[in-house]
LOFI-497013 format. One record per residue (C-alpha): residue in three letters; x, y, z. Coordinates in pm, 1 decimal, decimal comma. Each point is the difference from the previous one (the first is absolute). Layout:
! LOFI-497013
+-----+----------+----------+----------+
|   r |     east |    north |       up |
+-----+----------+----------+----------+
| ALA |        X |        Y |        Z |
...
+-----+----------+----------+----------+
This chain:
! LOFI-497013
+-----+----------+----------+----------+
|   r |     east |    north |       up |
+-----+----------+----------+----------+
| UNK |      0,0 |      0,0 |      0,0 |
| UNK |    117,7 |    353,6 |   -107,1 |
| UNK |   -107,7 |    337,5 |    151,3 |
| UNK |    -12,9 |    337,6 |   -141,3 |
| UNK |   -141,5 |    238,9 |    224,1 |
| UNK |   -286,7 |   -132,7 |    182,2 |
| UNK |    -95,9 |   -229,6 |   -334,4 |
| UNK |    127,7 |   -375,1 |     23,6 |
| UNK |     47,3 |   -231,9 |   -323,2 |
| UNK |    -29,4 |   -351,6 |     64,1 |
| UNK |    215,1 |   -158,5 |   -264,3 |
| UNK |   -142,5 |   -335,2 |   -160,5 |
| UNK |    181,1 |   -295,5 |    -49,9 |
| UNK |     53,6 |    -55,1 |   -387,2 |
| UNK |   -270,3 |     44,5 |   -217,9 |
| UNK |   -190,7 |   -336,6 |    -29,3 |
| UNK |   -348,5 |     23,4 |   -213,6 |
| UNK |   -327,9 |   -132,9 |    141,8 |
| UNK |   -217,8 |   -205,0 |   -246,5 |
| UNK |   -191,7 |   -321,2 |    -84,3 |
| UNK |     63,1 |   -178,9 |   -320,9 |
| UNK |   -369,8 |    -44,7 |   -118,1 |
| UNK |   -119,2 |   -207,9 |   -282,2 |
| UNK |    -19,4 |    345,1 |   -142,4 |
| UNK |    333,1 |     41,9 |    -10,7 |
| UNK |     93,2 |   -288,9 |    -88,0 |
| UNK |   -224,5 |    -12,5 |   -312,9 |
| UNK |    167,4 |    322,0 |   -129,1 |
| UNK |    341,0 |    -98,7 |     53,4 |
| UNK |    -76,1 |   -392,5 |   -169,3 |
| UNK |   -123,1 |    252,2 |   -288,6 |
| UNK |    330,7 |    228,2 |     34,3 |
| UNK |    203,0 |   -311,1 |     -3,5 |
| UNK |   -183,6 |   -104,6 |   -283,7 |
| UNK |     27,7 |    300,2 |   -188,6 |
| UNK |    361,4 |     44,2 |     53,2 |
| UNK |     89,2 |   -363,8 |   -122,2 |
| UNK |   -167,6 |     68,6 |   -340,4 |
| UNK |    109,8 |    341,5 |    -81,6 |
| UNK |    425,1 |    -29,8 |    144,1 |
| UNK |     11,6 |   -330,2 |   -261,8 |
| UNK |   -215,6 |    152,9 |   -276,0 |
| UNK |    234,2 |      9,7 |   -272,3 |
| UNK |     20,3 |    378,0 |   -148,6 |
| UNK |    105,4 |    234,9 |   -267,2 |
| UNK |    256,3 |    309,9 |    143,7 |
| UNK |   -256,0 |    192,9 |   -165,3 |
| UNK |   -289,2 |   -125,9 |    200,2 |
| UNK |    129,7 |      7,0 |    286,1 |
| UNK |    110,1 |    334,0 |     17,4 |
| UNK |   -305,5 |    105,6 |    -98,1 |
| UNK |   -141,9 |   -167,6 |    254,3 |
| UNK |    278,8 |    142,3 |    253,4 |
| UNK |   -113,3 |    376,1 |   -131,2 |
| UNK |   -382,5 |    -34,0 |     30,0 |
| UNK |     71,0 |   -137,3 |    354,2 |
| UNK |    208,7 |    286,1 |     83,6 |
| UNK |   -222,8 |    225,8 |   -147,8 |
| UNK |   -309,4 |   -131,7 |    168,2 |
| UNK |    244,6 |     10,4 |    332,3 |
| UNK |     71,3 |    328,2 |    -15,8 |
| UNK |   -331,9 |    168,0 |   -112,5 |
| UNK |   -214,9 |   -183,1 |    260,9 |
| UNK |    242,9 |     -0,6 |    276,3 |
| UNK |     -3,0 |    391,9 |    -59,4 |
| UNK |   -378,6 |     45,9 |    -56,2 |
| UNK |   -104,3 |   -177,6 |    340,9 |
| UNK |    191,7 |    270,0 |    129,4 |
| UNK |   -174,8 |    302,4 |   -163,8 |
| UNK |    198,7 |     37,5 |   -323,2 |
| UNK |   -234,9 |    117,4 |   -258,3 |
| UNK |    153,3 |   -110,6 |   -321,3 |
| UNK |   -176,1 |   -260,3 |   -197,1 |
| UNK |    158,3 |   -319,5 |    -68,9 |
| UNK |     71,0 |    173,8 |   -393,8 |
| UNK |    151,0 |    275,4 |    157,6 |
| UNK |    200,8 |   -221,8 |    200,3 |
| UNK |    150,0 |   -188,5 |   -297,3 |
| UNK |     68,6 |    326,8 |   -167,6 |
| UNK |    209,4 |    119,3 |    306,8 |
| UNK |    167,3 |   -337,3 |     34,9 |
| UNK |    105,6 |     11,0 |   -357,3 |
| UNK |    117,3 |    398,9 |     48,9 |
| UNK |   -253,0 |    174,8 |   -202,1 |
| UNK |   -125,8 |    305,3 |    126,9 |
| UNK |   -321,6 |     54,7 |    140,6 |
| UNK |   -215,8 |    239,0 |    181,3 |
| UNK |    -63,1 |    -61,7 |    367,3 |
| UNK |     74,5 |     85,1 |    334,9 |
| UNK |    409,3 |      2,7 |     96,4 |
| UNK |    -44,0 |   -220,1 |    267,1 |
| UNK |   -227,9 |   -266,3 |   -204,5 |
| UNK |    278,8 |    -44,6 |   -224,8 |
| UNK |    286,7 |     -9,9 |    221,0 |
| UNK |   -171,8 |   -270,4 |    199,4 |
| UNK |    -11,7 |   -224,6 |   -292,2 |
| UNK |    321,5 |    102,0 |   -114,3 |
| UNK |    123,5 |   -134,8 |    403,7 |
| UNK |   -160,1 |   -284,9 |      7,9 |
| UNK |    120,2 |   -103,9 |   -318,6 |
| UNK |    327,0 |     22,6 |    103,0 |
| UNK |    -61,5 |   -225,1 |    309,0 |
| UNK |   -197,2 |   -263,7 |   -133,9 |
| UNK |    337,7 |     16,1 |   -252,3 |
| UNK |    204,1 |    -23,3 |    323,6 |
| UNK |   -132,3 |   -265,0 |    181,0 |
| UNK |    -28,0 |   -206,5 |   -345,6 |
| UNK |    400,2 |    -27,1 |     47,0 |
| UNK |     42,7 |    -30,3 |    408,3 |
| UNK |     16,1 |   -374,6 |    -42,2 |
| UNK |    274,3 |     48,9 |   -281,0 |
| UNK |    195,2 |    292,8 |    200,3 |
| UNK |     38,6 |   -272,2 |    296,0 |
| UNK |   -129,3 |    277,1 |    194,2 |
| UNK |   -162,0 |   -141,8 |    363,3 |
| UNK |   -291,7 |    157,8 |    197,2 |
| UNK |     40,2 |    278,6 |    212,3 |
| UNK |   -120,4 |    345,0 |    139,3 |
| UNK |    249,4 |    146,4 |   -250,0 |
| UNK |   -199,2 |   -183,1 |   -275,5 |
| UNK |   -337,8 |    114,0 |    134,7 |
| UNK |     85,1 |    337,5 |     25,3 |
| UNK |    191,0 |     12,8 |   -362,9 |
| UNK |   -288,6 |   -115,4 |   -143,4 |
| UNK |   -223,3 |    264,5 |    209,7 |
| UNK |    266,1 |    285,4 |   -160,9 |
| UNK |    -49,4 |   -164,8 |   -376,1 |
| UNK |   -409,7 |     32,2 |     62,7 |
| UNK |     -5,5 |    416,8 |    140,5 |
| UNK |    299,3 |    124,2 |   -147,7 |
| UNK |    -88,2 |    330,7 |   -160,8 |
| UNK |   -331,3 |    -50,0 |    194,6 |
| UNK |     89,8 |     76,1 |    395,8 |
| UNK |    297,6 |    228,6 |     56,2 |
| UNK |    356,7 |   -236,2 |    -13,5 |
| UNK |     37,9 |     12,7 |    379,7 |
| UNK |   -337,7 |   -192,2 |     55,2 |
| UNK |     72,7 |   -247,1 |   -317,5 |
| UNK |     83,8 |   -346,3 |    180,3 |
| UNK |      1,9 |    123,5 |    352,3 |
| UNK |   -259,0 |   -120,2 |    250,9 |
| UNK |   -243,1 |    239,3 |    106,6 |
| UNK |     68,9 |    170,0 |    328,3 |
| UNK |   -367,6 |    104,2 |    105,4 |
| UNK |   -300,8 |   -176,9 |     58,3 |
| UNK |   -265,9 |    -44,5 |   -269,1 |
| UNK |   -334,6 |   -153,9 |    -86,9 |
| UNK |   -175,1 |   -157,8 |   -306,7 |
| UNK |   -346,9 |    183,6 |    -60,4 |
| UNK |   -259,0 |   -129,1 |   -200,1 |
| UNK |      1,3 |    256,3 |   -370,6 |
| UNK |   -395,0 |    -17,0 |     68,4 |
| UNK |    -81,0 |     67,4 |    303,1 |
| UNK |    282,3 |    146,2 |    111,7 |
| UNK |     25,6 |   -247,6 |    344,5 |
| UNK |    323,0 |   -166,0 |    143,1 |
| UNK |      2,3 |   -333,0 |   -109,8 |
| UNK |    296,7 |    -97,4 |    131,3 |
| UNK |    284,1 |    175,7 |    282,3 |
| UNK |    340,6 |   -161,5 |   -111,5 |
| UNK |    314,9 |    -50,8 |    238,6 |
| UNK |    160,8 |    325,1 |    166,8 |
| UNK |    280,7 |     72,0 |   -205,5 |
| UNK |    292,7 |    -72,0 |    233,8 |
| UNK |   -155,1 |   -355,1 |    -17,7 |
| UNK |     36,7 |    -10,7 |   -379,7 |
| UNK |    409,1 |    -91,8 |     -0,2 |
| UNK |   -101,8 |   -338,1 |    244,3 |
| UNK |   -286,4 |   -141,8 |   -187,3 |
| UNK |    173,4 |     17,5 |   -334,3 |
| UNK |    327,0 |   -196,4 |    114,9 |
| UNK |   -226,7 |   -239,1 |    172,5 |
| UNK |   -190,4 |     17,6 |   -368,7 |
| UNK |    329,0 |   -122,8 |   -127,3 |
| UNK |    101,1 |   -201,6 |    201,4 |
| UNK |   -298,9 |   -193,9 |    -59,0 |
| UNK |     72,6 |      5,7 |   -387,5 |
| UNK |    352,6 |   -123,5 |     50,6 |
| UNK |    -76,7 |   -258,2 |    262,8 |
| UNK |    125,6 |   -347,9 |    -58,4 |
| UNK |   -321,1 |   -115,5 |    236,9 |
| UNK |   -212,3 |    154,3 |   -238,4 |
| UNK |    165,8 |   -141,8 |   -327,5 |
| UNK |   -295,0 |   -258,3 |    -30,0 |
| UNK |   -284,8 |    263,5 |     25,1 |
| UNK |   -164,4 |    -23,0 |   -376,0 |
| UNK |    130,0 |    281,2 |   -194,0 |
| UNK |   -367,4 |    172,2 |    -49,2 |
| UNK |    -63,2 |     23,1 |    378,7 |
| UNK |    322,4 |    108,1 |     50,2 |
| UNK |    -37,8 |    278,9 |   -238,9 |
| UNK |   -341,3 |     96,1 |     54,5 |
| UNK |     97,1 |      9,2 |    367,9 |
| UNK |    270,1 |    213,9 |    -59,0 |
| UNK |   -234,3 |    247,1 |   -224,4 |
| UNK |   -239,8 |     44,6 |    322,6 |
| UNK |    264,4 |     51,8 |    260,5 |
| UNK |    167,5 |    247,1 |   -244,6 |
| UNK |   -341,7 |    168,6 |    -17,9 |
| UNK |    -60,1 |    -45,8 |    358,9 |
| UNK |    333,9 |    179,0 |    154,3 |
| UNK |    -30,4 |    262,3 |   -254,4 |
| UNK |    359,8 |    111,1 |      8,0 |
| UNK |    -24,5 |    293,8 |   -239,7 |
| UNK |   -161,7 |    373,4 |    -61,5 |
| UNK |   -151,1 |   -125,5 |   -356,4 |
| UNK |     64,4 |   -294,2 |   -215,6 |
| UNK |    -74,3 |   -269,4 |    279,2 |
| UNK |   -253,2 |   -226,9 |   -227,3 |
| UNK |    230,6 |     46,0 |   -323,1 |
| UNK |    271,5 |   -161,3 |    178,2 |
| UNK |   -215,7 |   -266,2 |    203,6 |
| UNK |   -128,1 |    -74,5 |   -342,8 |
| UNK |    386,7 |     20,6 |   -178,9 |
| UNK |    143,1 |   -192,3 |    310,7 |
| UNK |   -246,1 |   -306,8 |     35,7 |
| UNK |     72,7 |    -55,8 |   -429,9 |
| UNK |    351,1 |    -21,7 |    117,7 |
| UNK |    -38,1 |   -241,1 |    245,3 |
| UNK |   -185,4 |   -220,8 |   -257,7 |
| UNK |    315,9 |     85,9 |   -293,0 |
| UNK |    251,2 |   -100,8 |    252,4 |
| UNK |   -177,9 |   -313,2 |    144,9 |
| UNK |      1,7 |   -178,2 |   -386,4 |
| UNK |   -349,0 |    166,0 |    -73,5 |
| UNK |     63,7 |    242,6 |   -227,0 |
| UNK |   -167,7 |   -189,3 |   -269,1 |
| UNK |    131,2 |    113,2 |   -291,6 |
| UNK |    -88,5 |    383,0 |    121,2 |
| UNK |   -337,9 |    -40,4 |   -191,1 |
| UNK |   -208,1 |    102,2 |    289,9 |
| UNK |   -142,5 |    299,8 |    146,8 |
| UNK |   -200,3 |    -33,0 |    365,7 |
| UNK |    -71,3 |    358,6 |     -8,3 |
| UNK |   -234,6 |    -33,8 |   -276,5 |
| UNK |   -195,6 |   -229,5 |    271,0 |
| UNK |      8,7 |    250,1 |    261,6 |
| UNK |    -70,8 |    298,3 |   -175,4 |
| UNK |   -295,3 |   -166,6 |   -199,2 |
| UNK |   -220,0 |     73,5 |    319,3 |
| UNK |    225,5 |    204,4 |    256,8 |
| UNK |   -238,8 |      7,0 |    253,9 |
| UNK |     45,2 |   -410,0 |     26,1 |
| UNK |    322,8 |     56,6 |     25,3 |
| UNK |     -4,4 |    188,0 |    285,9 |
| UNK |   -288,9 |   -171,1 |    168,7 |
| UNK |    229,3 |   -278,7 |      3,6 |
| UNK |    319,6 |    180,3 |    124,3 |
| UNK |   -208,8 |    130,4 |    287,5 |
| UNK |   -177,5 |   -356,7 |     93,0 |
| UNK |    300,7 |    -71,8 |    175,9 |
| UNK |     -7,5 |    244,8 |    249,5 |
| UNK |   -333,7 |   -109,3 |    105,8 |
| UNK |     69,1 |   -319,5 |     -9,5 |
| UNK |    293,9 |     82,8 |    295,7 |
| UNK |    285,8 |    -36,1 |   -241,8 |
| UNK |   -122,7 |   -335,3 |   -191,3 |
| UNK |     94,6 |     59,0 |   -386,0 |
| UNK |   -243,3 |   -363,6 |    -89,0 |
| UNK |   -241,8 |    210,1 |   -202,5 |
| UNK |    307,7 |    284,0 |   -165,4 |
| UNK |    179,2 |   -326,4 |    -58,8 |
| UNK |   -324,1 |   -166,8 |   -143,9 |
| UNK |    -73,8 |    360,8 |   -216,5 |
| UNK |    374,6 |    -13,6 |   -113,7 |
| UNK |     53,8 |   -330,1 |    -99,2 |
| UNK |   -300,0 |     -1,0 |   -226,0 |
| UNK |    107,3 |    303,6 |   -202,9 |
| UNK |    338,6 |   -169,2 |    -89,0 |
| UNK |   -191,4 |   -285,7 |   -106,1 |
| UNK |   -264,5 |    189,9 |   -207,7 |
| UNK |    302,7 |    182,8 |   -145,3 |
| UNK |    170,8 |   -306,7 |    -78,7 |
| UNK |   -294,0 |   -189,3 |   -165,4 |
| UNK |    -40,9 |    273,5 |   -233,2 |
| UNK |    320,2 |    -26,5 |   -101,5 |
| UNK |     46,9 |   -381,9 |    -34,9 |
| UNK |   -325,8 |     23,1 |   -178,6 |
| UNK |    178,1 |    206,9 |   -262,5 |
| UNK |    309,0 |   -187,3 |    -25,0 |
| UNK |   -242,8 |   -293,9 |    -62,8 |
| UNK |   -241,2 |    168,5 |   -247,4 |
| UNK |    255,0 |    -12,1 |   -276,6 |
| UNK |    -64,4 |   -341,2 |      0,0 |
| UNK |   -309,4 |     57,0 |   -230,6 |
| UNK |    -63,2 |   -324,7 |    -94,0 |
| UNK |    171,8 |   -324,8 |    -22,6 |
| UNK |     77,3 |     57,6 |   -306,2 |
| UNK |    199,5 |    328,9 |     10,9 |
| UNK |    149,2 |   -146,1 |    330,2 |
| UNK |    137,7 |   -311,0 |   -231,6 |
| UNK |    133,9 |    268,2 |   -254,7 |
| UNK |    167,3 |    164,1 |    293,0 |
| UNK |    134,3 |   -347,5 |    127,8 |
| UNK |   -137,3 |     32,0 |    286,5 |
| UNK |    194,4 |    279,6 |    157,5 |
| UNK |   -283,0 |    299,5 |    110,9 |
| UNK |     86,1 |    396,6 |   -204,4 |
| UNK |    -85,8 |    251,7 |    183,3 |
| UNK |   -202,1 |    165,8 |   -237,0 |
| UNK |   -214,0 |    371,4 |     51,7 |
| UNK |   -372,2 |     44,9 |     31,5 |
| UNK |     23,3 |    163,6 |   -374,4 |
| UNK |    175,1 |   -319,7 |   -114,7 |
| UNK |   -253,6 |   -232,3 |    194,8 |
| UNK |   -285,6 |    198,9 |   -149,8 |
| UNK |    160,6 |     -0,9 |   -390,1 |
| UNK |    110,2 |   -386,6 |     42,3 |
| UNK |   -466,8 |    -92,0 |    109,7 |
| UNK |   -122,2 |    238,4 |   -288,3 |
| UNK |    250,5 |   -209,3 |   -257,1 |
| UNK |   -114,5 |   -349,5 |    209,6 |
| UNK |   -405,7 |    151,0 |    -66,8 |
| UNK |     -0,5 |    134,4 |   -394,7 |
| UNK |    338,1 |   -180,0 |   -136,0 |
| UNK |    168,0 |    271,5 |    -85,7 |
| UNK |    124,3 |    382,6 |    106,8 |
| UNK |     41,3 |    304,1 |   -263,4 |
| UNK |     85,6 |    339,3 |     63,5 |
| UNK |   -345,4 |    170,2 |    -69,7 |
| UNK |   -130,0 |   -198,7 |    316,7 |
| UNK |    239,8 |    148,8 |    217,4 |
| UNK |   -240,6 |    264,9 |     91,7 |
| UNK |   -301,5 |   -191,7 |    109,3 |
| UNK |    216,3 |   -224,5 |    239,3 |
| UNK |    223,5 |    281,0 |    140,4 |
| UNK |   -183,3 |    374,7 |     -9,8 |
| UNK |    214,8 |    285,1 |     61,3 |
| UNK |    332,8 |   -226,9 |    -39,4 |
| UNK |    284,2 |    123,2 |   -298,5 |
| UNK |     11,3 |   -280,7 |   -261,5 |
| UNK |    386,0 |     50,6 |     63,3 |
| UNK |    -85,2 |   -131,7 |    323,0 |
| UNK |   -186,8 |   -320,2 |    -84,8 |
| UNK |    249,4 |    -51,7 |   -287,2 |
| UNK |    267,1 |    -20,1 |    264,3 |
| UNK |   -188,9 |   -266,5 |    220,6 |
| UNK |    -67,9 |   -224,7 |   -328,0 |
| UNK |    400,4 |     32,5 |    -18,3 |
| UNK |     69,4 |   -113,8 |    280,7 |
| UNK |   -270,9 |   -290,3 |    -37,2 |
| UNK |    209,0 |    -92,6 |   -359,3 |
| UNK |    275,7 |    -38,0 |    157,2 |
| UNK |    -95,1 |   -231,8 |    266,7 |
| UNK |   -126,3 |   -232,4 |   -268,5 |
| UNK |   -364,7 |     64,1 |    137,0 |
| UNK |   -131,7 |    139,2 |   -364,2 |
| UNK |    117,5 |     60,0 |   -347,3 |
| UNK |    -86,5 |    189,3 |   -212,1 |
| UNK |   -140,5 |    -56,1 |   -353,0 |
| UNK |     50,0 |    257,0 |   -290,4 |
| UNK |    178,3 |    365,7 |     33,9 |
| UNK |   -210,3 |    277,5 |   -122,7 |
| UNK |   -269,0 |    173,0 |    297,7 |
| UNK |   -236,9 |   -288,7 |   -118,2 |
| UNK |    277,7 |   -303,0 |    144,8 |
| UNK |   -212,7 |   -171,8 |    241,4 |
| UNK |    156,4 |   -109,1 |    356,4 |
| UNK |    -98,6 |   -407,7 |    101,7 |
| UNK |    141,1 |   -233,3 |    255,2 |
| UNK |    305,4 |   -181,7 |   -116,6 |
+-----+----------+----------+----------+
């Protein structure tokens, strides 16, 4: 115990979660496990799977951001991502432009050998304000007290740790992470523990649910479930925020028990996951076009997919239909998708004036 002034701080042991594996959870992670197995073997064009790496990251980004406040569109997103200009608030798009850069970051911890730590928390903290708070309250911990109020109704909905308590809970947060004890705690509880207690201690001025969010995807990347980097659970969250936070804040009235954040979290990974598998699977049209490919999945896109069932319905694809299956989309565009689809094999093409027709090989 610790005294300053007349206040006393009882200093826990080391952080140890409190939860029940239900037959919720363990549904969702049979699913994750599932998922996982499928899409880390799928066999899969550089091409693909960067694109697939970039929508993730995109989708990351945006809705990580947005659940925040951000008011840029997922478009406007893209365009900042990509470094066009657009027009919107200074602060909207240097958010995106920071957490970018430490989704990026945390992509190559794992690479970089670099171990968890309060110097790792708080870097990532400075990558997510910087140019947002002023530099001398970028990855420092808060040193006053603050609450969470609800942006409708203005009430506290939740009173944090006093600041000088802030440096103690996050090495015990740590030391939990880095605990040999703990090395046989499944990977998704351990990270969306991790996300909750981040939440809970609140250690900075701003930022605190960016780098909950960031911090947990970490622990998944370094833990072997980084799966390929095709997913994005703040997509989940943000697709109905006030879940989200319902959930966070079910542990505090459940005296600390994170069963039902756990059961909220672990579903969302395996939504997420399923949608992707379900993609990596989809190219598998039909038996036949899964013989052609030997066997071995192509990630293909949803313009591809959608090009590859209108030639399986009438027989055949030529340019004048382009319009009717994709409004508003260049021919340039769906030109470049059919090239891509030539070169895999998938189609051919018969004939070389605007009137070729496009059929499966």
């Amino acid at each position: 115990m610790l005294f300053f002034g007349k206040y006393a701080l009882i200093i826990k042991p080391v952080y140890q979660p409190k939860y029940v594996i239900t037959n919720k959870i363990l549904k969702n992670i049979g699913v994750i496990e599932a998922c996982k197995e499928v899409i880390d073997k799928a066999p899969l064009l550089p091409y693909y799977e960067r694109e697939f790496q970039k929508d993730a990251l995109v989708r990351s980004v945006h809705y990580g951001t947005h659940i925040e406040g951000n008011e840029l569109n997922l478009s406007q997103a893209e365009k900042v991502l990509s470094g066009v200009d657009i027009a919107a608030r200074d602060r909207d798009i240097q958010e995106v432009i920071n957490y970018r850069k430490v989704m990026e970051f945390i992509s190559q911890v794992k690479d970089d050998n670099q171990e968890i730590s309060e110097e790792l928390i708080k870097k990532i903290h400075k990558m997510t304000v910087s140019k947002i708070l002023e530099p001398e309250k970028c990855g420092e911990y808060r040193k006053t007290q603050v609450v969470v109020k609800n942006s409708v109704t203005g009430e506290i909905s939740f009173r944090p740790p006093m600041a000088v308590a802030v440096t103690f809970q996050i090495r015990d947060l740590v030391a939990f992470i880095n605990s040999q004890e703990n090395k046989d705690i499944h990977t998704v509880l351990k990270s969306g523990s991790v996300h909750y207690e981040l939440v809970r201690i609140h250690p900075f001025i701003d930022g605190n649910g960016r780098v909950a969010r960031a911090f947990s995807t970490l622990i998944l990347f370094l833990d072997g479930y980084d799966i390929r980097k095709f997913f994005s659970l703040e997509e989940y969250f943000d697709s109905d925020a006030l879940k989200y936070y319902e959930a966070l804040q079910s542990v505090e009235k459940a005296d600390g028990d994170l069963t039902s954040w756990l059961e909220y979290f672990s579903l969302g990974l395996a939504i997420e996951l399923s949608k992707i598998k379900d993609k990596v699977e989809k190219i598998s049209i039909d038996a036949k076009l899964k013989e052609k490919l030997g066997g071995q999945p192509i990630l293909l896109s949803d313009r591809q997919l959608r090009i590859i069932e209108y030639i399986q319905k009438t027989g055949y694809l030529q340019n004048q239909a382009f319009s009717s299956i994709f409004p508003m989309v260049s021919e340039d565009t769906i030109l470049n998708e059919l090239k891509a689809l030539l070169k895999t094999g998938i189609v051919k093409k018969q004939g070389i004036t605007k009137a070729a027709r496009y059929i499966m090989s």
